[in-house]
N, C-alpha and C positions, 0 to 999 in steps of 0.2 A: 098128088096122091088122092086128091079127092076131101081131105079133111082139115078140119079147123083146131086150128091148134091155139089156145091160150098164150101171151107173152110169156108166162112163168114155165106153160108146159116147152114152149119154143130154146127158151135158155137154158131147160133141165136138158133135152135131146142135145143143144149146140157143147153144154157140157160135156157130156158123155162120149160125145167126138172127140173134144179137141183132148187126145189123151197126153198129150205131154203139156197141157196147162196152160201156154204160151199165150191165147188168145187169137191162135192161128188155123185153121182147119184146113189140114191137109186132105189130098185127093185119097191118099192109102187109108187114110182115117173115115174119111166116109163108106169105101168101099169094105173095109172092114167090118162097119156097121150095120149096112146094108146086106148081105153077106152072112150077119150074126157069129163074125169069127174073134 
């Protein structure tokens, strides 16, 4: 994407994926994301 992201900013965005918590980040979950749905 062109930009530099911080460790802390990196784990907040990997959080806000992985929405069932698990520590797994599904493909529906990013696209989600991406998406803003």
């Amino acid at each position: 994407l062109g930009e530099q992201f911080s460790d802390d900013e990196v784990d907040e965005i990997l959080r806000e994926i992985d929405t069932t918590g698990k520590g797994i980040i599904r493909y529906e979950e990013v696209v989600k994301m991406v998406l803003g749905k």
